[in-house]
N, CA, C and O atoms as a MOPAC input file, in Angstrom:
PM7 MOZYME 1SCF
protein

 N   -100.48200 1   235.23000 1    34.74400 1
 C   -101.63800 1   235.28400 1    35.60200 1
 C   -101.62300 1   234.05600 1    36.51800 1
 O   -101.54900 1   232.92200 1    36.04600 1
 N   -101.69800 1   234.31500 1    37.93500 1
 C   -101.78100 1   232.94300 1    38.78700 1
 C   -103.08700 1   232.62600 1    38.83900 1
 O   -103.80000 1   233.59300 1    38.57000 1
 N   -103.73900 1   231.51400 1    39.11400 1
 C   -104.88300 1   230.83100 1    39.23200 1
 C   -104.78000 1   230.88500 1    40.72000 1
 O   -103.66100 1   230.99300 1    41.22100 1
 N   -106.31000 1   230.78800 1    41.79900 1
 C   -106.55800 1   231.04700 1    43.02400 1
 C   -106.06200 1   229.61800 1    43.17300 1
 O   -106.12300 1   228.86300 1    42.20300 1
 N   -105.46000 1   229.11100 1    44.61400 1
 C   -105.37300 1   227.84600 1    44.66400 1
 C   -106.07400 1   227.52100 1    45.72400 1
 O   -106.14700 1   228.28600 1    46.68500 1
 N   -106.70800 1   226.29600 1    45.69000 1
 C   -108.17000 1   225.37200 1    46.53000 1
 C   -107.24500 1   224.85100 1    47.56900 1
 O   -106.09200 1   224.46400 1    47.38100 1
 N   -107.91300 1   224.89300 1    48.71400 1
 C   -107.39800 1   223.52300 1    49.77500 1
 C   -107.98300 1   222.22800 1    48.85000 1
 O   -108.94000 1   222.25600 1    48.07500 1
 N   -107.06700 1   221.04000 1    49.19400 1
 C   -107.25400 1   219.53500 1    48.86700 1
 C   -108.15200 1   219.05300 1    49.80900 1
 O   -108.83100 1   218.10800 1    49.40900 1
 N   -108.41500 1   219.54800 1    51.30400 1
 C   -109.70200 1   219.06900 1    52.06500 1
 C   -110.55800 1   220.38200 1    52.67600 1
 O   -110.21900 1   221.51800 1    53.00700 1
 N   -111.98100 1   219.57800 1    52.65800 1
 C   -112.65800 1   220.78900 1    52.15900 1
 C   -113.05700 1   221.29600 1    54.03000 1
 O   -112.75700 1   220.61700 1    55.01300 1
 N   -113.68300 1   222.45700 1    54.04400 1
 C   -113.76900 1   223.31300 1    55.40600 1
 C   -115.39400 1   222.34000 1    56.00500 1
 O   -116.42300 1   222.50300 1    55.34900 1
 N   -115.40300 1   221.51200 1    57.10100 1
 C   -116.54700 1   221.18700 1    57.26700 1
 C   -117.50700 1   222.17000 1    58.08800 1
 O   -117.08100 1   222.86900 1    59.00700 1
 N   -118.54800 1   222.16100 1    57.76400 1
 C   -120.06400 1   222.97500 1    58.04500 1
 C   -121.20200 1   222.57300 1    58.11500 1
 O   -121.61600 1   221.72900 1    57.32000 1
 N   -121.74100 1   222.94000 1    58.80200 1
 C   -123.51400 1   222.32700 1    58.86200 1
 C   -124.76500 1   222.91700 1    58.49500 1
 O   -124.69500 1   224.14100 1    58.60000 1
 N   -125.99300 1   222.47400 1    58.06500 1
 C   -126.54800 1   223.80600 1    57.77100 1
 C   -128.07900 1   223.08800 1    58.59200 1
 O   -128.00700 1   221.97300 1    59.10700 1
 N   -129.30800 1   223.84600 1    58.60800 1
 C   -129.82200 1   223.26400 1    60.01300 1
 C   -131.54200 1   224.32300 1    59.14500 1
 O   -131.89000 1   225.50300 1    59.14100 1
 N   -132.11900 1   223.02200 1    58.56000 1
 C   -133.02700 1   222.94100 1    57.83700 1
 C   -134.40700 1   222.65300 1    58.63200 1
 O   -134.78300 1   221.51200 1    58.90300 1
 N   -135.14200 1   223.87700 1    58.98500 1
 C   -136.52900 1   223.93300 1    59.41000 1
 C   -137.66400 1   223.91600 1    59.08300 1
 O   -137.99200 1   224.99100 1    58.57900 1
 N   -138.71100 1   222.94700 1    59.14200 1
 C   -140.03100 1   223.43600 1    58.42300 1
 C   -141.11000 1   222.90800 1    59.15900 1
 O   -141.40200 1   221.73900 1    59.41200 1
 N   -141.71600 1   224.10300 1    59.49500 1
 C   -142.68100 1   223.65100 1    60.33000 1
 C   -144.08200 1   224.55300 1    59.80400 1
 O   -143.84200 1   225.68100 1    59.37200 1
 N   -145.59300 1   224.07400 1    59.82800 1
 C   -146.30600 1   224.42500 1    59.57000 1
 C   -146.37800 1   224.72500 1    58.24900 1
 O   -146.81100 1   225.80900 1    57.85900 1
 N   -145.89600 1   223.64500 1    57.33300 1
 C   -145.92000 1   224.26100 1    55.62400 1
 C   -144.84100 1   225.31300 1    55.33400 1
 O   -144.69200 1   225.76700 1    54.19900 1
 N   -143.96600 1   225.75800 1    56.55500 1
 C   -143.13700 1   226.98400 1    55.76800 1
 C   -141.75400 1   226.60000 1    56.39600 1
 O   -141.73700 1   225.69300 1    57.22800 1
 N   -140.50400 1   227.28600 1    56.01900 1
 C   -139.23900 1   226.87800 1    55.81000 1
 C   -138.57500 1   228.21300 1    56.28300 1
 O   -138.81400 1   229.27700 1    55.71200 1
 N   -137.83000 1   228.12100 1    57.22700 1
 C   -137.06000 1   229.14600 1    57.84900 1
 C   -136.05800 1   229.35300 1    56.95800 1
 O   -135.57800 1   228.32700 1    56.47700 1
 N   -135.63400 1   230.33100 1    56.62400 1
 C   -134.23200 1   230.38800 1    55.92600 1
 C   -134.19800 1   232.06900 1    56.66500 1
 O   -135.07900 1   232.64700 1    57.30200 1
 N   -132.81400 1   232.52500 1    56.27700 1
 C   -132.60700 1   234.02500 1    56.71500 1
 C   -131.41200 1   233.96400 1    55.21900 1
 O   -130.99900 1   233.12400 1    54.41900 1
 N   -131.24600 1   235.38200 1    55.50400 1
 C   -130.60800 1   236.01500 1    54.77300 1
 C   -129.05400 1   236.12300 1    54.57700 1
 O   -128.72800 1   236.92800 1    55.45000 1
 N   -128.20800 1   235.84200 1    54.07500 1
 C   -126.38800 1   235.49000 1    54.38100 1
 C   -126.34000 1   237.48700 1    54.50500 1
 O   -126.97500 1   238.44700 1    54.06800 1
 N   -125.39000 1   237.26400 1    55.21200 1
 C   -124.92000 1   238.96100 1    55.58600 1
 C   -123.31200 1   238.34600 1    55.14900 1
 O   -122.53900 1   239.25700 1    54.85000 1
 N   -122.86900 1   237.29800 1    55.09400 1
 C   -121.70400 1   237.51200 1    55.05900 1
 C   -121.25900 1   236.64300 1    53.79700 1
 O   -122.27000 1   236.09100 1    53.36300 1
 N   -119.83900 1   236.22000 1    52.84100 1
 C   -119.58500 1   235.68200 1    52.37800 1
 C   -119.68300 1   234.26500 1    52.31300 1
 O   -119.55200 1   233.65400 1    53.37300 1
 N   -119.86600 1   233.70400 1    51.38900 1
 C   -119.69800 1   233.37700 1    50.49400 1
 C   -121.25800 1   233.67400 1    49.63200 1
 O   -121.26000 1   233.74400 1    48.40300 1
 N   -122.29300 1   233.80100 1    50.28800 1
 C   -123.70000 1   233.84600 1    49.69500 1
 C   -124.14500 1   235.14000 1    50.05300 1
 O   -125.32900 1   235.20500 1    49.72200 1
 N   -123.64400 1   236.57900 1    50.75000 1
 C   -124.06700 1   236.99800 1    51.02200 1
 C   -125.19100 1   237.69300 1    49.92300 1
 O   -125.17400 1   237.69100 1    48.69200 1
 N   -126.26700 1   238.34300 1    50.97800 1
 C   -127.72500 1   238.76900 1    50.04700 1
 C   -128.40700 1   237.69100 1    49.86200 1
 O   -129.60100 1   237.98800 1    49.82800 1
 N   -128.20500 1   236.37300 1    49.69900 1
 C   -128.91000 1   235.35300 1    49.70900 1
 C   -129.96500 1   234.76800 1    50.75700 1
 O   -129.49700 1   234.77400 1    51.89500 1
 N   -131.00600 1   234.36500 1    50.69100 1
 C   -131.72700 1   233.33800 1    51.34300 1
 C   -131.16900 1   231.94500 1    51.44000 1
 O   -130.65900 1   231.39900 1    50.46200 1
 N   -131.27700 1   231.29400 1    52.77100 1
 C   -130.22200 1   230.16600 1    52.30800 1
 C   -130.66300 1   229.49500 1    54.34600 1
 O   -131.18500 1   230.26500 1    55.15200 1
 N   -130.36700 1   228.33400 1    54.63300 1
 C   -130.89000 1   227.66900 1    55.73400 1
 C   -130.02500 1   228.41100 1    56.87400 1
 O   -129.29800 1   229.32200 1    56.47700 1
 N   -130.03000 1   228.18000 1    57.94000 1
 C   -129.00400 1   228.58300 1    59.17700 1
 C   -128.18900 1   227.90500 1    58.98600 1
 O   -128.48600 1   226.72000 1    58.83000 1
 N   -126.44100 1   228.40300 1    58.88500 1
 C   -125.36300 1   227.46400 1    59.20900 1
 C   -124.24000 1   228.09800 1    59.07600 1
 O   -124.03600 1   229.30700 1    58.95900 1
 N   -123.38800 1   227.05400 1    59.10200 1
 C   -122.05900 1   227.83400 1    59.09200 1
 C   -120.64800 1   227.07000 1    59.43200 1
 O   -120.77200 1   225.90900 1    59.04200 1
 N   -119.61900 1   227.23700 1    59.89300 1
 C   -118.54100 1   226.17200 1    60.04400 1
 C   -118.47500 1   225.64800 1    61.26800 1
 O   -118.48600 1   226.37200 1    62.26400 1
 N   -118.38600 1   224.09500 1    61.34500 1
 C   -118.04900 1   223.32800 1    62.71200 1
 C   -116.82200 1   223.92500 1    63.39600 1
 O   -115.71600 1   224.04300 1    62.86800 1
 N   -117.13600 1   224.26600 1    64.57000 1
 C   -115.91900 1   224.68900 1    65.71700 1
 C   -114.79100 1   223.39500 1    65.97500 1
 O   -115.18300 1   222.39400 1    65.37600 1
 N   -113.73900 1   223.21000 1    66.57400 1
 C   -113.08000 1   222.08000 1    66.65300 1
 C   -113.70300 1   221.46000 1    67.84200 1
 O   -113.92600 1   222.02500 1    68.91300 1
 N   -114.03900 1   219.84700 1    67.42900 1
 C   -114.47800 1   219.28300 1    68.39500 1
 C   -116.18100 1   218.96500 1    68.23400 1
 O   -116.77900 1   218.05100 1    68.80200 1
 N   -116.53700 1   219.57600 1    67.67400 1
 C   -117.71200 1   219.57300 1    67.15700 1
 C   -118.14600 1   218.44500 1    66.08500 1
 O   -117.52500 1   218.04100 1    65.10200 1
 N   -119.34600 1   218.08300 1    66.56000 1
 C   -119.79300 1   217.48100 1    65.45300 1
 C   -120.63000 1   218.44600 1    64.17700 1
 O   -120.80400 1   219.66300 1    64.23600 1
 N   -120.98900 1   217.70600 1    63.26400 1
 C   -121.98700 1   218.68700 1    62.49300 1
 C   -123.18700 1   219.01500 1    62.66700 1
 O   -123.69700 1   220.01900 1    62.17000 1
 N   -123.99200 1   217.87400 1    63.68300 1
 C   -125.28900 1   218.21500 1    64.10200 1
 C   -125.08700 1   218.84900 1    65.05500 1
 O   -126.13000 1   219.40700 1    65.39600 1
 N   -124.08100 1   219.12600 1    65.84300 1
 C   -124.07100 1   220.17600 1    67.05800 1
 C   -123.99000 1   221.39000 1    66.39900 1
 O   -124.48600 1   222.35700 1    66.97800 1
 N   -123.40100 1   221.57800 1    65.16300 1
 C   -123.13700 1   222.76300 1    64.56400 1
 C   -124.29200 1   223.33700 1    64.27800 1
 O   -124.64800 1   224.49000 1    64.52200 1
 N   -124.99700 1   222.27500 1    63.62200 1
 C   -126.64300 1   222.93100 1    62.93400 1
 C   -127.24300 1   223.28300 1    64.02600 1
 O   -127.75600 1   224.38700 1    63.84400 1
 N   -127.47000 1   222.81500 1    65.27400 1
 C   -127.97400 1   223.11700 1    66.31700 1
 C   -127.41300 1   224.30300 1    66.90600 1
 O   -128.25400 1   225.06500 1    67.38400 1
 N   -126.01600 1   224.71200 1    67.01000 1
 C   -125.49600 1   225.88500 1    67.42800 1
 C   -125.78500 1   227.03200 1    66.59600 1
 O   -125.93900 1   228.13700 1    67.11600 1
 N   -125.86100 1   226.88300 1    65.50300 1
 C   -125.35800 1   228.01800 1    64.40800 1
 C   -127.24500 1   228.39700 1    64.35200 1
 O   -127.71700 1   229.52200 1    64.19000 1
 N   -128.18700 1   226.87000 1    64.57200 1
 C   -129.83800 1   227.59900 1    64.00700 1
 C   -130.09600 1   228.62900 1    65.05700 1
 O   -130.75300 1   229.62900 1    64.77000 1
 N   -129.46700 1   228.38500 1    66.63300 1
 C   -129.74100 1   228.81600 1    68.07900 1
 C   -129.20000 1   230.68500 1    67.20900 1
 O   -129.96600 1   231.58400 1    66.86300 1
 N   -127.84200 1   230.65000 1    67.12900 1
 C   -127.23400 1   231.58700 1    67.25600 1
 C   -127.82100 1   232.54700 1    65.79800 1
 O   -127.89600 1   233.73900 1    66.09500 1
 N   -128.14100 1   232.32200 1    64.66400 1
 C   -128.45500 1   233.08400 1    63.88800 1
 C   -129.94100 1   233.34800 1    63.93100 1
 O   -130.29800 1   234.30200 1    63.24000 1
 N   -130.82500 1   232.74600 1    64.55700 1
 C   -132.19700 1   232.83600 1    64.67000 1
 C   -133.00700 1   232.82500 1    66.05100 1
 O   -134.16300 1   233.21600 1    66.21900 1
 N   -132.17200 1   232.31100 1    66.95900 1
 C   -132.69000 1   232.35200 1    68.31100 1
 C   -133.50100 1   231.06200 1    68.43000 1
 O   -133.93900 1   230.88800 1    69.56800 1
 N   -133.79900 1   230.14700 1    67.57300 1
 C   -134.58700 1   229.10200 1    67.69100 1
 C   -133.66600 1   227.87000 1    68.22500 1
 O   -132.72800 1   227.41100 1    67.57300 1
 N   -134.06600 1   227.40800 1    69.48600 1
 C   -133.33200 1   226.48800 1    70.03300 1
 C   -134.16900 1   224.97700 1    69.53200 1
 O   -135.18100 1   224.74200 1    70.19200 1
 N   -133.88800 1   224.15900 1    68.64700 1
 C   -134.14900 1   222.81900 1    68.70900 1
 C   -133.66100 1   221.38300 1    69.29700 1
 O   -132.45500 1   221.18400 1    69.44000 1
 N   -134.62100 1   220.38100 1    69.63600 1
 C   -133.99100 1   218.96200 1    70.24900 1
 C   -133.12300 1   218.72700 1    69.69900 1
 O   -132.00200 1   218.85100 1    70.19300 1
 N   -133.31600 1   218.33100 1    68.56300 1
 C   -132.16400 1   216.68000 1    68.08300 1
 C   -132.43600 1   217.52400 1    66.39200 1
 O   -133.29900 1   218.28700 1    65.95900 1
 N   -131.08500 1   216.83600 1    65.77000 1
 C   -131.35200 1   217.01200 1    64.48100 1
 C   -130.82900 1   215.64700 1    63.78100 1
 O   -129.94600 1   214.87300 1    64.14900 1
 N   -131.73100 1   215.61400 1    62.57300 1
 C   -131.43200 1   214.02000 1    61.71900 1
 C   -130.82000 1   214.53600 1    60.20800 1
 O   -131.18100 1   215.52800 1    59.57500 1
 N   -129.73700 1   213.50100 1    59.82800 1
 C   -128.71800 1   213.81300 1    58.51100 1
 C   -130.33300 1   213.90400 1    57.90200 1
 O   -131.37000 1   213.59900 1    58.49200 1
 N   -130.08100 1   214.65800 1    55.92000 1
 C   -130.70300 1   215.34500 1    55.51700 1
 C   -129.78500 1   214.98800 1    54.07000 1
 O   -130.19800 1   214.44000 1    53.04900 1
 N   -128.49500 1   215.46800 1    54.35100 1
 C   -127.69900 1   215.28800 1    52.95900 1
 C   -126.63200 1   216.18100 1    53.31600 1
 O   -126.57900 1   217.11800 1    54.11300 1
 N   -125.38000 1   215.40800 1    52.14700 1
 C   -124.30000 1   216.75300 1    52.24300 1
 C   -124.22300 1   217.22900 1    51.06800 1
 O   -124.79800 1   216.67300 1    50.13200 1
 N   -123.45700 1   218.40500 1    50.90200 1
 C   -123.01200 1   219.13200 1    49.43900 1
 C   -121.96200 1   219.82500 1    49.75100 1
 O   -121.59800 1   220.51700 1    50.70100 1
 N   -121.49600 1   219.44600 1    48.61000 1
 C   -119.78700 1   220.57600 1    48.54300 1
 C   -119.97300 1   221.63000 1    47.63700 1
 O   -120.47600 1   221.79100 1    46.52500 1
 N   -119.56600 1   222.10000 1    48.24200 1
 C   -119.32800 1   223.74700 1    47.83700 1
 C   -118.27000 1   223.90700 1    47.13900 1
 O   -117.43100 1   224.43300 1    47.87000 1
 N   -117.69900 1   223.66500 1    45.70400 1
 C   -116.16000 1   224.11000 1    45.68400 1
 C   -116.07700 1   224.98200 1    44.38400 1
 O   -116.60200 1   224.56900 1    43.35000 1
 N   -115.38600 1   226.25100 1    44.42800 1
 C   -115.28200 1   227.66900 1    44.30800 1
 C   -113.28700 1   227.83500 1    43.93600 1
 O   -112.24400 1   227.28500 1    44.28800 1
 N   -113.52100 1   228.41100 1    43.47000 1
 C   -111.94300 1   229.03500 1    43.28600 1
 C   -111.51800 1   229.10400 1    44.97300 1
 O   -110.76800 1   228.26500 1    45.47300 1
 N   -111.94300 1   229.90200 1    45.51900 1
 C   -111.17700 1   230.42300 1    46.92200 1
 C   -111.65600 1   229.76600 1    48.08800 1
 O   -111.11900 1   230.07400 1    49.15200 1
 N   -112.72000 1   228.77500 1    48.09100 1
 C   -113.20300 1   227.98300 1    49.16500 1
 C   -113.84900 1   226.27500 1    48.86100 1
 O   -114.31700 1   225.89600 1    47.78700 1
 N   -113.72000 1   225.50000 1    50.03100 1
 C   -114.02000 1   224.14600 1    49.44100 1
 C   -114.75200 1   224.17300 1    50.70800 1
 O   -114.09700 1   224.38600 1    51.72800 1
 N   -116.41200 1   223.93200 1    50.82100 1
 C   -116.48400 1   223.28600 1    51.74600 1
 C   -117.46800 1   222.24200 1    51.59100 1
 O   -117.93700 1   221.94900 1    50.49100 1
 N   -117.91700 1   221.45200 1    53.09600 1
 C   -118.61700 1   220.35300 1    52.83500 1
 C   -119.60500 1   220.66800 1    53.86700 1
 O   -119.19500 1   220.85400 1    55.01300 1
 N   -120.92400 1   220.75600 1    53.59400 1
 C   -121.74300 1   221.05500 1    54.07400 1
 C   -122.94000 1   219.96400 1    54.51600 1
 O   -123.93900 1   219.70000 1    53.84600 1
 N   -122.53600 1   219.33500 1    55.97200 1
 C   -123.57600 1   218.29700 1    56.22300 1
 C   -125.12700 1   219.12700 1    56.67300 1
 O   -125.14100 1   219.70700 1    57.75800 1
 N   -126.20200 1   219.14300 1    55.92900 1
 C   -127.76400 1   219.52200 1    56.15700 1
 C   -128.18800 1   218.50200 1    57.32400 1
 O   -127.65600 1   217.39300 1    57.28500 1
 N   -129.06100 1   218.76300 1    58.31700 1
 C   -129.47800 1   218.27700 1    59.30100 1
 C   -131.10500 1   219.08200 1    59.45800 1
 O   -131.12300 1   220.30800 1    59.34900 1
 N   -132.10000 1   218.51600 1    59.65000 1
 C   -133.16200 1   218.63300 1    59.72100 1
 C   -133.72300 1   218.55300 1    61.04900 1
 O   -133.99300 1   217.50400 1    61.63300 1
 N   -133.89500 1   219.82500 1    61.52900 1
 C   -133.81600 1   220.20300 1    63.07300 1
 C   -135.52300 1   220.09700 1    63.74400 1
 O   -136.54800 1   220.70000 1    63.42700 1
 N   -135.27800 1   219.17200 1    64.66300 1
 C   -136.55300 1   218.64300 1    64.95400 1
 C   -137.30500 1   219.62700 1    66.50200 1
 O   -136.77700 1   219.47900 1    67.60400 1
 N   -138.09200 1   220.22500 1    66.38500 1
 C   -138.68200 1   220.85800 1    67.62000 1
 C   -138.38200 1   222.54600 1    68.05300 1
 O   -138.41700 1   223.15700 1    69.12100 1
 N   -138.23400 1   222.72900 1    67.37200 1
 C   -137.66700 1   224.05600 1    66.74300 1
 C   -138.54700 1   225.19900 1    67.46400 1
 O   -139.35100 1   225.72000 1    66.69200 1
 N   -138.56200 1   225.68900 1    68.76000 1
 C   -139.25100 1   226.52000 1    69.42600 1
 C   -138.71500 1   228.30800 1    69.39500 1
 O   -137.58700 1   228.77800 1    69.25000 1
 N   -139.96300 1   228.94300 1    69.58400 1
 C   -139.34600 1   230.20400 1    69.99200 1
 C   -139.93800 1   230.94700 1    68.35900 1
 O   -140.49000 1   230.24800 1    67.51000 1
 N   -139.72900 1   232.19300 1    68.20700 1
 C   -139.97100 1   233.21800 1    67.24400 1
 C   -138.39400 1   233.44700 1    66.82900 1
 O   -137.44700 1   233.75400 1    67.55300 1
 N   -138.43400 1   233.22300 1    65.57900 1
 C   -137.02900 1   233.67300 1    64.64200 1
 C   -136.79700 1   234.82200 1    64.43100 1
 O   -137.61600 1   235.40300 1    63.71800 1
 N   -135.69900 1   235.55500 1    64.91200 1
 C   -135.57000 1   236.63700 1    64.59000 1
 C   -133.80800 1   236.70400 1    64.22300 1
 O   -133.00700 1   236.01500 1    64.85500 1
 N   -133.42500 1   237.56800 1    63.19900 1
 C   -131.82600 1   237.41000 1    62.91000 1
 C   -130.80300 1   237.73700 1    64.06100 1
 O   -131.00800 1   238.66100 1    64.84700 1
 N   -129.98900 1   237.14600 1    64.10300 1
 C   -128.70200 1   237.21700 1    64.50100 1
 C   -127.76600 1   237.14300 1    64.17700 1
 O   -127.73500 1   237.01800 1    62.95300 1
 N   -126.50900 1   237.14900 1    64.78700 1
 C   -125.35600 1   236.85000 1    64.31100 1
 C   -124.88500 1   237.35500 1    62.63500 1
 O   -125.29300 1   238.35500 1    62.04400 1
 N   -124.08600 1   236.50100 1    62.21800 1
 C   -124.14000 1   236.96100 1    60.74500 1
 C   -126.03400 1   236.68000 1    59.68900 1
 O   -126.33200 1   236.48400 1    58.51100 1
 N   -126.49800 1   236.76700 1    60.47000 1
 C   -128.14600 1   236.55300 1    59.36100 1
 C   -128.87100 1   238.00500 1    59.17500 1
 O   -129.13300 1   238.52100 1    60.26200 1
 N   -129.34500 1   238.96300 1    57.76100 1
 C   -129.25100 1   239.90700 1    58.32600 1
 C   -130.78700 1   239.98600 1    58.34200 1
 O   -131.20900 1   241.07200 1    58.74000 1
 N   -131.96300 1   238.83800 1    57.90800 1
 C   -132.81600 1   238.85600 1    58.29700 1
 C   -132.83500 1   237.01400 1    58.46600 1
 O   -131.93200 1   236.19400 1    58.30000 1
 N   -134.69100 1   236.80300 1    58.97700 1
 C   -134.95000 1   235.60400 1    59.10400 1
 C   -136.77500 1   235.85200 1    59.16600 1
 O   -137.61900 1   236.53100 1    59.75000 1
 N   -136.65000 1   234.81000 1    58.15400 1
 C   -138.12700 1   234.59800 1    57.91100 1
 C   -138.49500 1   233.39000 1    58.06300 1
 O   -137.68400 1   232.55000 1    58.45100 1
 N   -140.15100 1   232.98300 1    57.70700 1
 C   -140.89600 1   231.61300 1    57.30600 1
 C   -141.59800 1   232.02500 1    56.36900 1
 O   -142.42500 1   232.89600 1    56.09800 1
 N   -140.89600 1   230.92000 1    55.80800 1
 C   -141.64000 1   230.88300 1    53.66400 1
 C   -142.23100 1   229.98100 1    53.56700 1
 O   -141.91500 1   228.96800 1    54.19200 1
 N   -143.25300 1   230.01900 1    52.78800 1
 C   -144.17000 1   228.79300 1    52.58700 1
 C   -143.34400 1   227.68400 1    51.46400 1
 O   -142.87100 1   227.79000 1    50.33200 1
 N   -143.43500 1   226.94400 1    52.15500 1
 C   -142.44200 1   225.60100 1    50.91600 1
 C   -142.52400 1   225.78100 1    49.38200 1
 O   -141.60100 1   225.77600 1    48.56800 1
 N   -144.09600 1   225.96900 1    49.15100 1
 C   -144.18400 1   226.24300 1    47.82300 1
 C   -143.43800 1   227.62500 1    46.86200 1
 O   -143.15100 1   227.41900 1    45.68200 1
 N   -143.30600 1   228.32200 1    47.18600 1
 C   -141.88300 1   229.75600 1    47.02700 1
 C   -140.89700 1   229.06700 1    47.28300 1
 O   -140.14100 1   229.00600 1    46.31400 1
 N   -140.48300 1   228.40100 1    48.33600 1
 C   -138.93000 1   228.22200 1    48.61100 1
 C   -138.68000 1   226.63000 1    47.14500 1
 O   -137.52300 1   226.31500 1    46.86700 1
 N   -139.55300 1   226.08300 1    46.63100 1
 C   -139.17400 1   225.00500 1    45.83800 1
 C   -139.97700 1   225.85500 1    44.96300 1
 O   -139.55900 1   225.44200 1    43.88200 1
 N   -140.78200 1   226.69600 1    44.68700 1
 C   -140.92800 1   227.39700 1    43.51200 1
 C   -140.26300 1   228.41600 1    42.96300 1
 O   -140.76100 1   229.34400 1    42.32500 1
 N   -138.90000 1   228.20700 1    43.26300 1
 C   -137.82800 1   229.38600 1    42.90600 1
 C   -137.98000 1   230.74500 1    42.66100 1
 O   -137.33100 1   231.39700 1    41.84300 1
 N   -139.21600 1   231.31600 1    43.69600 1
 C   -139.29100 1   232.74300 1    44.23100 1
 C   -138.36600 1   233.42200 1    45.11100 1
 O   -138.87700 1   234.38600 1    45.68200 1
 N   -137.07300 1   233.18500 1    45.40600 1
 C   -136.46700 1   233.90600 1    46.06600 1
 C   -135.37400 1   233.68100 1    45.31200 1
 O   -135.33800 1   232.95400 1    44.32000 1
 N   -134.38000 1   234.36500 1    45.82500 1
 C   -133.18100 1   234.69500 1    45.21200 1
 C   -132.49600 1   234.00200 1    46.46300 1
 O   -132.47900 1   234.69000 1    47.48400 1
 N   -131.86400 1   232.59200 1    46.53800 1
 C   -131.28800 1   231.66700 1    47.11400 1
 C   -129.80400 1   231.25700 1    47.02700 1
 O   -129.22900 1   231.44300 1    45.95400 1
 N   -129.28600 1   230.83700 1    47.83000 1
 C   -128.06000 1   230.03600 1    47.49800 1
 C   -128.40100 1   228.32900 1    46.72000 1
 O   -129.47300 1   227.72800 1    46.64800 1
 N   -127.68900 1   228.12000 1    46.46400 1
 C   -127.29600 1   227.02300 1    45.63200 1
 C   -128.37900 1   226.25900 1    46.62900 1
 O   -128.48500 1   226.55000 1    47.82000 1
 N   -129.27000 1   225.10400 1    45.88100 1
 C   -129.56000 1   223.74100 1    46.77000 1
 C   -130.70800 1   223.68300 1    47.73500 1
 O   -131.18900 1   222.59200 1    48.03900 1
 N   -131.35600 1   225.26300 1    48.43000 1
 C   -132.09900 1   225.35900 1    49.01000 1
 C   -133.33300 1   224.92500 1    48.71200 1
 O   -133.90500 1   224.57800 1    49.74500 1
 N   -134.08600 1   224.77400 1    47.61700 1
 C   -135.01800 1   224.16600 1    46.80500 1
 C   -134.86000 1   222.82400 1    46.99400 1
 O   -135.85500 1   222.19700 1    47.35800 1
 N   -133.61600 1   222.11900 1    46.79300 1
 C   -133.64000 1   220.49600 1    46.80300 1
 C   -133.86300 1   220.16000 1    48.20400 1
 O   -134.82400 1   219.49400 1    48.59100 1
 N   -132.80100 1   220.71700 1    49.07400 1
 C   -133.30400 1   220.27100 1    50.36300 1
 C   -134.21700 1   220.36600 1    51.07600 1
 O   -134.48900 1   219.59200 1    51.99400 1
 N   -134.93700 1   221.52500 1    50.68500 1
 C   -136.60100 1   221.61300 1    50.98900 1
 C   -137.70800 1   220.54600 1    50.82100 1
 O   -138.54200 1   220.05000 1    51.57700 1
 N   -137.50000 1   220.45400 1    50.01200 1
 C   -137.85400 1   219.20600 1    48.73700 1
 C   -137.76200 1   217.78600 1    49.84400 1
 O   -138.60800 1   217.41700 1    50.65800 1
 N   -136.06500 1   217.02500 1    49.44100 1
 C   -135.98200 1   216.26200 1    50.92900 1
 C   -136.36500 1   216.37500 1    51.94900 1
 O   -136.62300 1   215.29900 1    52.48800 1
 N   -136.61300 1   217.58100 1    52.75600 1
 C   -136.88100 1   217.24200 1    54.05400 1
 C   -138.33200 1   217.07800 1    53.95600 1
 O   -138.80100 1   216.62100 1    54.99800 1
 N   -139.14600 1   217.29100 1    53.08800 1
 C   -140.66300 1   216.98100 1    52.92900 1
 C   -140.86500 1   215.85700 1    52.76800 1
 O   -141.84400 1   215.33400 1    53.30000 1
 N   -139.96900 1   215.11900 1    51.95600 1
 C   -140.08000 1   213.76300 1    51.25100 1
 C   -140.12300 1   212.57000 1    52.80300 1
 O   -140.70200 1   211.51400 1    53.05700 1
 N   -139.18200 1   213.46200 1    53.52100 1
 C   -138.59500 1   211.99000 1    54.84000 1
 C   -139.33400 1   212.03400 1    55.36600 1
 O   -140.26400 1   212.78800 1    55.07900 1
 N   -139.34300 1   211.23000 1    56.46500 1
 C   -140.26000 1   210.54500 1    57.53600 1
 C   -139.30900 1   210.41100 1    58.68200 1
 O   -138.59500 1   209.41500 1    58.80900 1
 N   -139.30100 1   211.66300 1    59.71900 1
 C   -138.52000 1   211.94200 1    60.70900 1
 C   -138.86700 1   212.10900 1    61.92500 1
 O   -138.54900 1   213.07900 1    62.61300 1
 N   -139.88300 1   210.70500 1    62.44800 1
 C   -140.25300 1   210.33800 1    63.49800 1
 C   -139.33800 1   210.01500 1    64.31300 1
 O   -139.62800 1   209.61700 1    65.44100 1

């Protein structure tokens, strides 16, 4: 039997963490690795890219919500038999417009914080903690 083998460096990605008015945007993964999941906007840095451009590209493109500036938040690795990645969170500041899914998201909502850290949804890994953090900071 062969064992799956890992890349040694992991795939970088961003993920692009909203909360405004007491509630927390997340949408739905349509695609692998989480798909069916609730889980923030994101996805893999293009070449050339930074990671906050990513969170900013990927929140635009899966939700339609265009935001200013985004501030680090935290990273997490992801590592899996068949994928390694590293996922820098960015906490997207000014976040205009009505969310609606796109791209790979096959929905997109606003949850009230208390569900999204009261482990009422059926989530990817971490979404609870970073919820959590981005309440905690002070991102004036």
């Amino acid at each position: 039997m062969r064992s799956a083998s890992r890349k040694s460096e992991p795939t970088p990605a961003a993920l692009a963490v909203v909360i405004r008015g007491g509630h927390a945007l997340l949408v739905r993964r349509r695609n692998r690795p989480d798909a069916g999941l609730w889980g923030y906007p994101g996805g893999k840095c293009e070449p050339g890219e930074t990671a906050a451009e990513t969170a900013l590209r990927e929140l635009a493109e899966e939700t339609g919500l265009r935001a200013q500036r985004a501030t680090a938040l935290g990273t997490l690795h992801i590592i899996r038999p068949d994928f390694f990645y590293r996922l820098d969170a960015f906490v997207c500041h000014g976040a205009e417009g009505d969310a609606r899914a796109a791209d790979d998201a096959e929905e997109a909502g606003w949850f009230p914080v208390s569900r999204v850290i009261g482990g009422g949804l059926l989530m990817s890994r971490d979404v609870d903690r970073l919820c959590l953090r981005a309440l905690g900071q002070d991102f004036r």
